[in-house]
N, CA, C, O and CB atoms as a CASP TS submission, in Angstrom:
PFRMAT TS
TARGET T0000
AUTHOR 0000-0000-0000
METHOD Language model
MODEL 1
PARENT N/A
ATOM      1  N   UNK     1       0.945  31.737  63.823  1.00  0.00           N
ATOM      2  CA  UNK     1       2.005  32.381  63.074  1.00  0.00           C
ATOM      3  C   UNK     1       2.147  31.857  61.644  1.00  0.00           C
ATOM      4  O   UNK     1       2.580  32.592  60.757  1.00  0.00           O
ATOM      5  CB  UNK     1       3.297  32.208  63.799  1.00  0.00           C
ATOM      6  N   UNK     2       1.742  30.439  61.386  1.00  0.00           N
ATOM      7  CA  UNK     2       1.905  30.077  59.916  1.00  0.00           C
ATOM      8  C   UNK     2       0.937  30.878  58.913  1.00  0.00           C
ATOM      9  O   UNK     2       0.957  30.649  57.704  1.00  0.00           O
ATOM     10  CB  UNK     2       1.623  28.512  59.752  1.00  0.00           C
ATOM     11  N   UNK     3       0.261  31.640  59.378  1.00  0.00           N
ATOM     12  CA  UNK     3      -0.672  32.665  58.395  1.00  0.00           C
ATOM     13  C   UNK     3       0.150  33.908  58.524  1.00  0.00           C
ATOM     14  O   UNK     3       0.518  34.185  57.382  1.00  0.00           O
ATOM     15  CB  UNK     3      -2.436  32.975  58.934  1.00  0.00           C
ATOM     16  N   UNK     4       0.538  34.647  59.239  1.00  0.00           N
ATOM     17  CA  UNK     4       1.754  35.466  59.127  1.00  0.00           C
ATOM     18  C   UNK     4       2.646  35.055  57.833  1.00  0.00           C
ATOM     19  O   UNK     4       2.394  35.551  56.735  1.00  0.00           O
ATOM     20  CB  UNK     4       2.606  35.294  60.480  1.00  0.00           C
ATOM     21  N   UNK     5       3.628  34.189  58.006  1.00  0.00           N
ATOM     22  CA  UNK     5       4.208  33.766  57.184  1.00  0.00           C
ATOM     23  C   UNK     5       4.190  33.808  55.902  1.00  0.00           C
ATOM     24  O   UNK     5       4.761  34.373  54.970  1.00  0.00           O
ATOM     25  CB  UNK     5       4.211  33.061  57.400  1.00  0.00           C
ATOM     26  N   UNK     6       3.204  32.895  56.150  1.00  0.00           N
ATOM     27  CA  UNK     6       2.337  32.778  54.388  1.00  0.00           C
ATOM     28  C   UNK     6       2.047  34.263  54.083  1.00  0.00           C
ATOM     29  O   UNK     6       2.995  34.644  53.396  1.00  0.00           O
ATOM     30  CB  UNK     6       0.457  31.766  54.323  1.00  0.00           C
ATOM     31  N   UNK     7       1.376  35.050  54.229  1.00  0.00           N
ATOM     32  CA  UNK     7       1.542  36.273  54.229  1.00  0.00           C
ATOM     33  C   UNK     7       2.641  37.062  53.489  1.00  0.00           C
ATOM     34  O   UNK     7       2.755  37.645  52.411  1.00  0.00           O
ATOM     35  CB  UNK     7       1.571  36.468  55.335  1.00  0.00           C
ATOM     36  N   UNK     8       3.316  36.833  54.465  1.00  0.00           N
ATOM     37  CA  UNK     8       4.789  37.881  54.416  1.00  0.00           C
ATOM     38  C   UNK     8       5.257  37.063  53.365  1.00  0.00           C
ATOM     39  O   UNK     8       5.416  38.016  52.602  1.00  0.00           O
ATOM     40  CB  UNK     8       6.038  38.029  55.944  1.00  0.00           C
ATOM     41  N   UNK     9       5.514  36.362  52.872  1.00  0.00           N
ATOM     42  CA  UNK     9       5.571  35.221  51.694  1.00  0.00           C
ATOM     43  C   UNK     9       5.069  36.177  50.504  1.00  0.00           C
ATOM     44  O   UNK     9       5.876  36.693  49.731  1.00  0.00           O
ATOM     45  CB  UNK     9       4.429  33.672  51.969  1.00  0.00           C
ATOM     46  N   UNK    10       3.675  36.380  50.407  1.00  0.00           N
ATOM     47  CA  UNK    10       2.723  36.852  49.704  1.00  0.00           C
ATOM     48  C   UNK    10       3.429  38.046  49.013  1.00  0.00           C
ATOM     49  O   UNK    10       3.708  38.272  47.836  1.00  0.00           O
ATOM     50  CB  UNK    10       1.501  37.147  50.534  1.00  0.00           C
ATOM     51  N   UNK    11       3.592  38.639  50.016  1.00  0.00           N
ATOM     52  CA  UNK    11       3.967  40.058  50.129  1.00  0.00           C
ATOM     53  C   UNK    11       5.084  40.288  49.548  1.00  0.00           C
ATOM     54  O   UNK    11       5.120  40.857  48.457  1.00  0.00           O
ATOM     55  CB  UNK    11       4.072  40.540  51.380  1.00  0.00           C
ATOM     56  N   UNK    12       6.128  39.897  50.162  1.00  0.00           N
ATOM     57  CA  UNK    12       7.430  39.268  49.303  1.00  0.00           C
ATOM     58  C   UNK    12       7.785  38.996  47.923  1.00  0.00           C
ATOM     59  O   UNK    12       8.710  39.440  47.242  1.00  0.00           O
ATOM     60  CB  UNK    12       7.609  38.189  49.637  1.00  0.00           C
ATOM     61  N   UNK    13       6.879  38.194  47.656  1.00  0.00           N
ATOM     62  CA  UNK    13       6.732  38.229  46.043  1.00  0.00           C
ATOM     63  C   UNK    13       6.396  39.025  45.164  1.00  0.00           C
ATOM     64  O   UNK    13       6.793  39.111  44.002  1.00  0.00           O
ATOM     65  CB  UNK    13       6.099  37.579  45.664  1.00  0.00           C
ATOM     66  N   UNK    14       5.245  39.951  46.021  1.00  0.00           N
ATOM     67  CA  UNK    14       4.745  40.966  45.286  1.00  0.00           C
ATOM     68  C   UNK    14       5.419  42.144  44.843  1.00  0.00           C
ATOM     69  O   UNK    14       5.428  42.774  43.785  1.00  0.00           O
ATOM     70  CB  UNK    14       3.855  41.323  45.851  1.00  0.00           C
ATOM     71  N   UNK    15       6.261  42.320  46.503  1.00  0.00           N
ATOM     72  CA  UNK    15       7.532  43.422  45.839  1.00  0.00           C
ATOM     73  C   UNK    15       8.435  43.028  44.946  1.00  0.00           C
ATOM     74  O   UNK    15       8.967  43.673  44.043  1.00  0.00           O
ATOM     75  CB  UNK    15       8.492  43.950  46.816  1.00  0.00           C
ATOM     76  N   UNK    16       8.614  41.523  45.381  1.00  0.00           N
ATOM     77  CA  UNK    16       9.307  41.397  43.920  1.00  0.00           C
ATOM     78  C   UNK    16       9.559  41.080  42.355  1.00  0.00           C
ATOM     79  O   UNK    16      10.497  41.195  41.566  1.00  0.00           O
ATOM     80  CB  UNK    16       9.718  41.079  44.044  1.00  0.00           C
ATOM     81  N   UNK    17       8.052  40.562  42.324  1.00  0.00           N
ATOM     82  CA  UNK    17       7.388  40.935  40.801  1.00  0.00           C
ATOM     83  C   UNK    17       7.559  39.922  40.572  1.00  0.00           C
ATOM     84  O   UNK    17       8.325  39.797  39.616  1.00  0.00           O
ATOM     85  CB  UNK    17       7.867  41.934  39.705  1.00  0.00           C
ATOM     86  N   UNK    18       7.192  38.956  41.014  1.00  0.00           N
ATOM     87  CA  UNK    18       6.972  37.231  40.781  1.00  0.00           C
ATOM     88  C   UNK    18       5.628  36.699  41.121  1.00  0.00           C
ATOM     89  O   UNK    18       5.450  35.481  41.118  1.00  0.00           O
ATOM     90  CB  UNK    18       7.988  36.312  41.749  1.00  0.00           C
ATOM     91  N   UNK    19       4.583  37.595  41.439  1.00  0.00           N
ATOM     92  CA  UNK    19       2.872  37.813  41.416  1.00  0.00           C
ATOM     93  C   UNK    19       2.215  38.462  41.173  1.00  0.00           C
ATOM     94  O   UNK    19       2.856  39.462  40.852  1.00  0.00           O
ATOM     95  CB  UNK    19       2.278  37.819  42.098  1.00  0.00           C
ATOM     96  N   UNK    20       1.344  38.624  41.090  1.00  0.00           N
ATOM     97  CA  UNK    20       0.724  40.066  40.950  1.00  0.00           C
ATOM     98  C   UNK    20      -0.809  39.713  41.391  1.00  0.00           C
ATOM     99  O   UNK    20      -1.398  38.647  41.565  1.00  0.00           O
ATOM    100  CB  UNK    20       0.858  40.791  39.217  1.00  0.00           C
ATOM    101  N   UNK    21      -1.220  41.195  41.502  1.00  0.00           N
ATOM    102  CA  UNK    21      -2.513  41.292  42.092  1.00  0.00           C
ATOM    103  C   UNK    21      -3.361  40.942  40.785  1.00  0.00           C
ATOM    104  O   UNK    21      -3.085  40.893  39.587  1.00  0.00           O
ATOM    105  CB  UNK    21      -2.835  42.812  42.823  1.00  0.00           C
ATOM    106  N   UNK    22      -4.844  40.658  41.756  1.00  0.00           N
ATOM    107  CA  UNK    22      -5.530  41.019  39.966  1.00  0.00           C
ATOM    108  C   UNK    22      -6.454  42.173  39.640  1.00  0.00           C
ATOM    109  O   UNK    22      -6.569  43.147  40.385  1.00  0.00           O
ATOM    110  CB  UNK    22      -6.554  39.767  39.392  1.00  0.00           C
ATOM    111  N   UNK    23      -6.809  42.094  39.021  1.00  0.00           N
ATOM    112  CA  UNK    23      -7.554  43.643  38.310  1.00  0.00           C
ATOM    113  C   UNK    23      -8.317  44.108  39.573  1.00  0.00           C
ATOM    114  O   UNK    23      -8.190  43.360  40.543  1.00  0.00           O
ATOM    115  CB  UNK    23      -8.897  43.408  36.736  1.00  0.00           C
ATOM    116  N   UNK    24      -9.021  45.114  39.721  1.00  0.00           N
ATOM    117  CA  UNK    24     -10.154  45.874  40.858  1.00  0.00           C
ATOM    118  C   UNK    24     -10.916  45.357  40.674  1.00  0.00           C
ATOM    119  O   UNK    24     -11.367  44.673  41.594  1.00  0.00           O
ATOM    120  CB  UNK    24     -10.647  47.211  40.925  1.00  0.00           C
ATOM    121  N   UNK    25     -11.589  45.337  39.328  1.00  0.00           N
ATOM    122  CA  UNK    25     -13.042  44.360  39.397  1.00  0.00           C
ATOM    123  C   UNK    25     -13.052  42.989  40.002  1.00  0.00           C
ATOM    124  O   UNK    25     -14.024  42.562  40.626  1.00  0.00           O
ATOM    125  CB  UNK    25     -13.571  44.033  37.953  1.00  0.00           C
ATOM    126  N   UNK    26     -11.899  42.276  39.797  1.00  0.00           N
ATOM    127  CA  UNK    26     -11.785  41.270  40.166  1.00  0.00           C
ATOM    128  C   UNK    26     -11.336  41.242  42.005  1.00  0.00           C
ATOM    129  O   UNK    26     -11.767  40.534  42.915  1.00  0.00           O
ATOM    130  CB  UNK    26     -10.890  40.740  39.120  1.00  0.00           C
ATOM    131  N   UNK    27     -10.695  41.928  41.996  1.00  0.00           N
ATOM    132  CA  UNK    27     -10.870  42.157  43.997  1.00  0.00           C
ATOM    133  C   UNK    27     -11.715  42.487  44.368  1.00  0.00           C
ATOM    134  O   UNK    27     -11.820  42.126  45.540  1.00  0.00           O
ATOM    135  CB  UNK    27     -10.177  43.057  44.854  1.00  0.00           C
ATOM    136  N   UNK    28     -12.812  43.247  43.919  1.00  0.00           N
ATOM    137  CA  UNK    28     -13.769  43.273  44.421  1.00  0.00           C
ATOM    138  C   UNK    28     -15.229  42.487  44.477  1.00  0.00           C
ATOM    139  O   UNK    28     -16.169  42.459  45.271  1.00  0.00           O
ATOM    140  CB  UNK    28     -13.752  44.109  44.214  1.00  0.00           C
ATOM    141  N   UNK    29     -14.983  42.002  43.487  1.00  0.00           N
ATOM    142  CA  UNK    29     -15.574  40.091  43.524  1.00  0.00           C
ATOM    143  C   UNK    29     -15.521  39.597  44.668  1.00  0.00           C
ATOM    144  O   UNK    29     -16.434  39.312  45.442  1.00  0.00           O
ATOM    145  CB  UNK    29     -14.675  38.877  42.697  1.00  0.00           C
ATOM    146  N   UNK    30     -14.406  39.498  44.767  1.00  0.00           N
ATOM    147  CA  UNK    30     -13.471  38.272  46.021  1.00  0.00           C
ATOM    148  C   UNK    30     -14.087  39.015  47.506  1.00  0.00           C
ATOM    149  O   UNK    30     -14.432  38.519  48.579  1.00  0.00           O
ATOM    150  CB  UNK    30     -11.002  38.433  45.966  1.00  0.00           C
ATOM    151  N   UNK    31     -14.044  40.293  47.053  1.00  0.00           N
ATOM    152  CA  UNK    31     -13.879  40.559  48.753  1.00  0.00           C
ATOM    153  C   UNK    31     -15.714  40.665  48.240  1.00  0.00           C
ATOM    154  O   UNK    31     -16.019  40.095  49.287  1.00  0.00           O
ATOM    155  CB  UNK    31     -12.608  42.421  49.700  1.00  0.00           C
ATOM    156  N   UNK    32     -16.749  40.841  47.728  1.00  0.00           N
ATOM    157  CA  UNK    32     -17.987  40.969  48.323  1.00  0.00           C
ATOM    158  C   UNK    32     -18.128  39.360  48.686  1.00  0.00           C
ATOM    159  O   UNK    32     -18.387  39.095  49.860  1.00  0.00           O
ATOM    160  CB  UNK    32     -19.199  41.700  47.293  1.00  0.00           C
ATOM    161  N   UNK    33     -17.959  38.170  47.660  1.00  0.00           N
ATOM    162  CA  UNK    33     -18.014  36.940  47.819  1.00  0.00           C
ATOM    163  C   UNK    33     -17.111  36.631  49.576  1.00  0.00           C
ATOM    164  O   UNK    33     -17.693  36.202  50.572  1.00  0.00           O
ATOM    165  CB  UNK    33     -17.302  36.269  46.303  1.00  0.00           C
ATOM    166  N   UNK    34     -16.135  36.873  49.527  1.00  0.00           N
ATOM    167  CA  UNK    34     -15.383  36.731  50.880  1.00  0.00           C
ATOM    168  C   UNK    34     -16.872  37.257  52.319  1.00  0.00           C
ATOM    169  O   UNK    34     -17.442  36.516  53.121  1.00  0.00           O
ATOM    170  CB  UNK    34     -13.618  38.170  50.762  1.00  0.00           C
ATOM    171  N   UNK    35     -17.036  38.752  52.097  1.00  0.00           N
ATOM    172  CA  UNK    35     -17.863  38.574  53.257  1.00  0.00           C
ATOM    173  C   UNK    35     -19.189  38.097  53.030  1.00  0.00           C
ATOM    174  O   UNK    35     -19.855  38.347  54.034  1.00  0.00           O
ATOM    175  CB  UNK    35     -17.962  39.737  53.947  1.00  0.00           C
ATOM    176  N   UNK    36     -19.751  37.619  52.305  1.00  0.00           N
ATOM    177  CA  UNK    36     -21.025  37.262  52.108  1.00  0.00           C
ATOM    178  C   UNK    36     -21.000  35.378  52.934  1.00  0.00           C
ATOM    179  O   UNK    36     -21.748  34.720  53.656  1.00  0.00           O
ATOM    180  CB  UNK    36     -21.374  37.467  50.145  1.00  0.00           C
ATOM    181  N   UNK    37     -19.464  35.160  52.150  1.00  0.00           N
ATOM    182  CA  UNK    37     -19.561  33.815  53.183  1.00  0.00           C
ATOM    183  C   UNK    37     -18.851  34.002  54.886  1.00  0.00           C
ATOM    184  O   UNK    37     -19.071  33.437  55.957  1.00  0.00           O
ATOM    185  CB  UNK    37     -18.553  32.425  52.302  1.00  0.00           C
ATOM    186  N   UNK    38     -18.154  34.821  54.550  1.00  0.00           N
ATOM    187  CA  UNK    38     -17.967  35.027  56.311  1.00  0.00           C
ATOM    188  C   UNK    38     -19.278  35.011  57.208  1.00  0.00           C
ATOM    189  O   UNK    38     -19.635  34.246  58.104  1.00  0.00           O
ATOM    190  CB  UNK    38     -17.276  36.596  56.672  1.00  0.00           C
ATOM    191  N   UNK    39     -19.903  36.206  56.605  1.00  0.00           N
ATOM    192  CA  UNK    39     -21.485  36.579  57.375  1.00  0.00           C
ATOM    193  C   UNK    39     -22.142  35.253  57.451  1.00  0.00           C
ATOM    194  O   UNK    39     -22.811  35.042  58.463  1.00  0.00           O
ATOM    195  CB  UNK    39     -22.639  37.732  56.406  1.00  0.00           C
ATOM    196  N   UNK    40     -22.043  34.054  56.292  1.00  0.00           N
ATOM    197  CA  UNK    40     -22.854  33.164  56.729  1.00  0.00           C
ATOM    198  C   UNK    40     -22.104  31.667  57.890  1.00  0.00           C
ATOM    199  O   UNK    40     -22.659  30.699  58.412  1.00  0.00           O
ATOM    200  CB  UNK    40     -23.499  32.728  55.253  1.00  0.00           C
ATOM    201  N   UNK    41     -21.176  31.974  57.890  1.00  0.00           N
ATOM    202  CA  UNK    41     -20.410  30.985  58.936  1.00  0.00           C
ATOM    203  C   UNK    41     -19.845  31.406  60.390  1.00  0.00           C
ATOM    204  O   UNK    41     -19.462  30.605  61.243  1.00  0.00           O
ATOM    205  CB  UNK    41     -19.187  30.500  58.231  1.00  0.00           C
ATOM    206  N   UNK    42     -19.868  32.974  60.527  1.00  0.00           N
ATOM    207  CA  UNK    42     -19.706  33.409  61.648  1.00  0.00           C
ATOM    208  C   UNK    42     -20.778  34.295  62.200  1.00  0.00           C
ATOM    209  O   UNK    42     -21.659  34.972  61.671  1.00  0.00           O
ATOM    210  CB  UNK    42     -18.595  33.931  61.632  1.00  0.00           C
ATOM    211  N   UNK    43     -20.458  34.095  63.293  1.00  0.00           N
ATOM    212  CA  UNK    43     -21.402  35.165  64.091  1.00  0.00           C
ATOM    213  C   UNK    43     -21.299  36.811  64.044  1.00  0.00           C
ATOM    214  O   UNK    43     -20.159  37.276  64.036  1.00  0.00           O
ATOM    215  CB  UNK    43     -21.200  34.861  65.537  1.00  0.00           C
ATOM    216  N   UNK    44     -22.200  37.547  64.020  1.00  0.00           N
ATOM    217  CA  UNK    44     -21.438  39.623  63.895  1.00  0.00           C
ATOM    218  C   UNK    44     -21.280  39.535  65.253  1.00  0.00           C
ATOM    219  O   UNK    44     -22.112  39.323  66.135  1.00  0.00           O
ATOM    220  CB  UNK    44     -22.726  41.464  63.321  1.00  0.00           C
ATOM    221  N   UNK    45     -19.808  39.772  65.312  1.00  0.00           N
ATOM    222  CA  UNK    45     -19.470  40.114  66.688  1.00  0.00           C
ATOM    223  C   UNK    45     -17.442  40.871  66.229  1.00  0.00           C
ATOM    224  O   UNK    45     -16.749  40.922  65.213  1.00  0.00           O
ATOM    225  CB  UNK    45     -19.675  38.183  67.973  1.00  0.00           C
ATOM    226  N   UNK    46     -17.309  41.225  67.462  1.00  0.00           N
ATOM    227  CA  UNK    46     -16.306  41.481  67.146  1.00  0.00           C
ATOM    228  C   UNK    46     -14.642  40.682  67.361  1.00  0.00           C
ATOM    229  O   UNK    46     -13.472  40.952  67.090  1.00  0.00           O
ATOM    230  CB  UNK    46     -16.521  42.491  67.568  1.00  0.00           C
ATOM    231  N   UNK    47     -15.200  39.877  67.833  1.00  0.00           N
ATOM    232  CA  UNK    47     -14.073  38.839  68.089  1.00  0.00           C
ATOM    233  C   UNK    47     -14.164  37.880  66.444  1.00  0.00           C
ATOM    234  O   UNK    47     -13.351  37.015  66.118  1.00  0.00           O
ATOM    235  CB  UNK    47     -14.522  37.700  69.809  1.00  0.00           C
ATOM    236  N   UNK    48     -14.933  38.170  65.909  1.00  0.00           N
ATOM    237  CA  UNK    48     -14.648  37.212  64.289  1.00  0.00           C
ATOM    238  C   UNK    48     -14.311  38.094  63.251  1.00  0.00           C
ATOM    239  O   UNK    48     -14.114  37.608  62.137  1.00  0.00           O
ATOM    240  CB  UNK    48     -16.079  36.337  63.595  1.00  0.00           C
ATOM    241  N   UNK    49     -14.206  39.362  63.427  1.00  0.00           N
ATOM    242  CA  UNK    49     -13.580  39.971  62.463  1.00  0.00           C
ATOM    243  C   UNK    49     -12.399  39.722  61.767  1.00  0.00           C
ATOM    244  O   UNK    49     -12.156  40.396  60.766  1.00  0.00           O
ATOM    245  CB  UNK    49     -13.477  40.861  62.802  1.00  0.00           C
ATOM    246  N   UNK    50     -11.589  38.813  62.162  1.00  0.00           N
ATOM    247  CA  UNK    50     -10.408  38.536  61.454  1.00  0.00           C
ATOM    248  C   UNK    50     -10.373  37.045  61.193  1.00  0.00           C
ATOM    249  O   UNK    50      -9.586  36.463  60.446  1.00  0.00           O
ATOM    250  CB  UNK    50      -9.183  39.019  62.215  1.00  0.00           C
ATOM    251  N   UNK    51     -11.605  36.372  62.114  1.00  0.00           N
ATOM    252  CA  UNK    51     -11.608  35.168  62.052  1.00  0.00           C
ATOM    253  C   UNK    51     -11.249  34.449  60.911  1.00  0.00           C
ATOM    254  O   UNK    51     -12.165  34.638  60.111  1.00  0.00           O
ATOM    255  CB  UNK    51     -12.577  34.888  62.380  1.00  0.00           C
ATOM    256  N   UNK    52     -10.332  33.661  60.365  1.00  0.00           N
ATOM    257  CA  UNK    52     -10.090  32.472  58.842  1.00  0.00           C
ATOM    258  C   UNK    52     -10.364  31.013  59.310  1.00  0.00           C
ATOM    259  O   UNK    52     -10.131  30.465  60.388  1.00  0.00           O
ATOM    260  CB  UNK    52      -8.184  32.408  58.120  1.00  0.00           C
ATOM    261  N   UNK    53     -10.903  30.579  58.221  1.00  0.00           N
ATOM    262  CA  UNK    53     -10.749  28.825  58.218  1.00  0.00           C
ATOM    263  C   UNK    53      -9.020  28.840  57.514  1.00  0.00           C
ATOM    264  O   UNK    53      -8.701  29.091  56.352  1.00  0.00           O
ATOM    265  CB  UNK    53     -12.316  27.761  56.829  1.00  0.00           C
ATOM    266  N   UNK    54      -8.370  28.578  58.364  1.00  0.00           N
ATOM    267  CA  UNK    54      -6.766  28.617  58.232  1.00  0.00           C
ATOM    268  C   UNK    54      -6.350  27.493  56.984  1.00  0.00           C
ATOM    269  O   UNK    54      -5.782  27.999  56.016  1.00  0.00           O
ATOM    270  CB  UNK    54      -5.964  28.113  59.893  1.00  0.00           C
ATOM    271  N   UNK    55      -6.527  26.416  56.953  1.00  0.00           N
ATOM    272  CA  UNK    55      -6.578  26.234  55.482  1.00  0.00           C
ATOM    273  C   UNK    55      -6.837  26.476  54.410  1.00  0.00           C
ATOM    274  O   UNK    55      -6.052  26.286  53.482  1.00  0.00           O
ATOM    275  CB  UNK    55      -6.787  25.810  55.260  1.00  0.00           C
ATOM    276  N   UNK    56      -8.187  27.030  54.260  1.00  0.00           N
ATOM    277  CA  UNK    56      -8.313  27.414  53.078  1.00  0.00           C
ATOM    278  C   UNK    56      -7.833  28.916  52.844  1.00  0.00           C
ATOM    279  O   UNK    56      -7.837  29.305  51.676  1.00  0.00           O
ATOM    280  CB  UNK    56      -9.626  27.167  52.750  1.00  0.00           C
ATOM    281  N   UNK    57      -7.296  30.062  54.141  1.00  0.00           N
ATOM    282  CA  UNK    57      -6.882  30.851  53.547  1.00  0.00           C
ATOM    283  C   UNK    57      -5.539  30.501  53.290  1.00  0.00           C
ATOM    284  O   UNK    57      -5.059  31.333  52.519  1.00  0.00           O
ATOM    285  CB  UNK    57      -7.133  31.892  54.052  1.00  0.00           C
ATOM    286  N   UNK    58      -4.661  29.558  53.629  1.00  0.00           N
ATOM    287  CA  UNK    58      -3.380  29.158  53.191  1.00  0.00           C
ATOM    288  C   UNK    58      -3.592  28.351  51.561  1.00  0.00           C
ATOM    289  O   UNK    58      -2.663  28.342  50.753  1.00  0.00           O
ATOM    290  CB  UNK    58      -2.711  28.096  54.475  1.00  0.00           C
ATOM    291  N   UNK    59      -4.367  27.982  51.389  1.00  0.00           N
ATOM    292  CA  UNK    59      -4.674  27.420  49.841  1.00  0.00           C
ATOM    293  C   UNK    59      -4.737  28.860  49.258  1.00  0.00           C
ATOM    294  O   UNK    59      -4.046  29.185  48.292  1.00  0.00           O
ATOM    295  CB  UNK    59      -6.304  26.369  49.555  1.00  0.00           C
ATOM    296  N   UNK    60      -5.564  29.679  49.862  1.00  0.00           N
ATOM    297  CA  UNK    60      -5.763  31.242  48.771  1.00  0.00           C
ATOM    298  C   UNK    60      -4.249  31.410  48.561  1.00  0.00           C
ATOM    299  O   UNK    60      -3.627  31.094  47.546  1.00  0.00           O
ATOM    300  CB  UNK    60      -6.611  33.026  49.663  1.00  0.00           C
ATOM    301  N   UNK    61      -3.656  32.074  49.916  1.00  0.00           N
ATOM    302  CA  UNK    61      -2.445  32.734  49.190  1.00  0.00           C
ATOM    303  C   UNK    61      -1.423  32.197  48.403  1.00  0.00           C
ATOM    304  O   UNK    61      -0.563  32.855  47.818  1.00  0.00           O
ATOM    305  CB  UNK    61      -1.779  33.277  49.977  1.00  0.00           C
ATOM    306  N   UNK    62      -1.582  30.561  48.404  1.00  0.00           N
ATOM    307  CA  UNK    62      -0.518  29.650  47.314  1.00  0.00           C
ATOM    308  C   UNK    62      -0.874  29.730  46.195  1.00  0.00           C
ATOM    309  O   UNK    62      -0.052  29.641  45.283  1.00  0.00           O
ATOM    310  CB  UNK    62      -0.366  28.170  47.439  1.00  0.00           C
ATOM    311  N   UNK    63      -2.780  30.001  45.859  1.00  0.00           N
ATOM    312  CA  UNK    63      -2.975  30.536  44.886  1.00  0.00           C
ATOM    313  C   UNK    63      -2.920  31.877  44.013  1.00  0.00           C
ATOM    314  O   UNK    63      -3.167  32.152  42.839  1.00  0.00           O
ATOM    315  CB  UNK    63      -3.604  30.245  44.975  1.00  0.00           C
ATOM    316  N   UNK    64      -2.498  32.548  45.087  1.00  0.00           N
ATOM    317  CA  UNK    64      -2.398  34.156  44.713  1.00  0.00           C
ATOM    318  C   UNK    64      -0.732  34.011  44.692  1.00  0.00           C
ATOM    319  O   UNK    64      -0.270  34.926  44.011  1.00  0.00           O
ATOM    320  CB  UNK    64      -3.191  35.509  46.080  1.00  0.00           C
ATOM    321  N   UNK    65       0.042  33.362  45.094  1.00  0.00           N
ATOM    322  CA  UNK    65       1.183  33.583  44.772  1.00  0.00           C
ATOM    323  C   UNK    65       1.689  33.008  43.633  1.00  0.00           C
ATOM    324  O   UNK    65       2.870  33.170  43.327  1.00  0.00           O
ATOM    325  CB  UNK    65       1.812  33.357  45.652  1.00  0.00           C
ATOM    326  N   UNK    66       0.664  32.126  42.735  1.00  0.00           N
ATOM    327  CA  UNK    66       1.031  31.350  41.377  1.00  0.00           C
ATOM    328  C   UNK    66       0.860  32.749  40.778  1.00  0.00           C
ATOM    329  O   UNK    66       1.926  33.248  40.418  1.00  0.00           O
ATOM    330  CB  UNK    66      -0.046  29.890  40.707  1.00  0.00           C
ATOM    331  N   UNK    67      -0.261  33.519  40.582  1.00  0.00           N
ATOM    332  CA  UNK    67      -0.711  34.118  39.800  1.00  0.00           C
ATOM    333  C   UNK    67       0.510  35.172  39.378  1.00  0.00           C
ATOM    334  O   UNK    67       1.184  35.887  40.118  1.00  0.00           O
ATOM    335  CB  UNK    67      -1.959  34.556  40.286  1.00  0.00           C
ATOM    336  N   UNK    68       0.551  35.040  38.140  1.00  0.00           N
ATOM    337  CA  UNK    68       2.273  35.401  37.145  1.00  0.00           C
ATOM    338  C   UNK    68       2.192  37.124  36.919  1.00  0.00           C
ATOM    339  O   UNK    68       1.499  37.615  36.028  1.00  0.00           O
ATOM    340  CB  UNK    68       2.344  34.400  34.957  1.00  0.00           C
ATOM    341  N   UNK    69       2.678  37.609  37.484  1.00  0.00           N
ATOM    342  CA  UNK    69       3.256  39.098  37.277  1.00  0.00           C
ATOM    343  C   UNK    69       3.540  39.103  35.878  1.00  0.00           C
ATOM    344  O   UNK    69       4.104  38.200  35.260  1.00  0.00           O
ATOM    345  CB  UNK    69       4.645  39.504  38.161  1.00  0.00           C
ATOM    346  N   UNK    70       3.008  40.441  35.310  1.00  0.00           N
ATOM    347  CA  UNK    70       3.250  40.951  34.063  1.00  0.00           C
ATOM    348  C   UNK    70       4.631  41.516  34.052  1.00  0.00           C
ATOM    349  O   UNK    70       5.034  42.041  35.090  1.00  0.00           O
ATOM    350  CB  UNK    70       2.233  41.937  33.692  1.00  0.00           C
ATOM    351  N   UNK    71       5.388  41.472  33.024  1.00  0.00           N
ATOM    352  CA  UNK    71       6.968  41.457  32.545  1.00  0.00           C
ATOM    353  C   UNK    71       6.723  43.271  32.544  1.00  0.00           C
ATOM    354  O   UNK    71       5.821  44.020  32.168  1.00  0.00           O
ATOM    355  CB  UNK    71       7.491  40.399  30.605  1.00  0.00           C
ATOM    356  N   UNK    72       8.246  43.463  33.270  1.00  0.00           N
ATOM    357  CA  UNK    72       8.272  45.402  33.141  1.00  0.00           C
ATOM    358  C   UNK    72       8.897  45.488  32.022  1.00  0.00           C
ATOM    359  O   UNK    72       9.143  46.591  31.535  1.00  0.00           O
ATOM    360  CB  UNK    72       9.208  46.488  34.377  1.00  0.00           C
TER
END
């Protein structure tokens, strides 16, 4: 549940404009880099599809929740 959290945390902020996402090009960086190392630390199966090393995705989202929302 502490990845939930963190999460809903995430999320939270986002609606409320105290983070922000970053550009497309730049998510889509993350996510080809993201599965390129998944594929190399897990097995293809379907029980690892959601699989995280739970620390370091709790380091991501503290880092995605620094990242400063642009002023409306």
């Amino acid at each position: 549940m502490p990845l939930a959290e963190a999460q809903s945390h995430w999320v939270a902020d986002l609606l409320e404009g105290r983070c922000a996402l970053p550009g497309r090009e730049e998510m889509l960086d993350e996510i080809h880099t993201y599965r390129a190392r998944t594929a190399r630390r897990y097995v293809a199966s379907t029980r690892h599809t959601i699989q995280v090393d739970a620390q370091a995705y709790l380091r991501e989202l503290a880092k995605e929740r620094r990242r400063r929302a642009v002023p409306r």
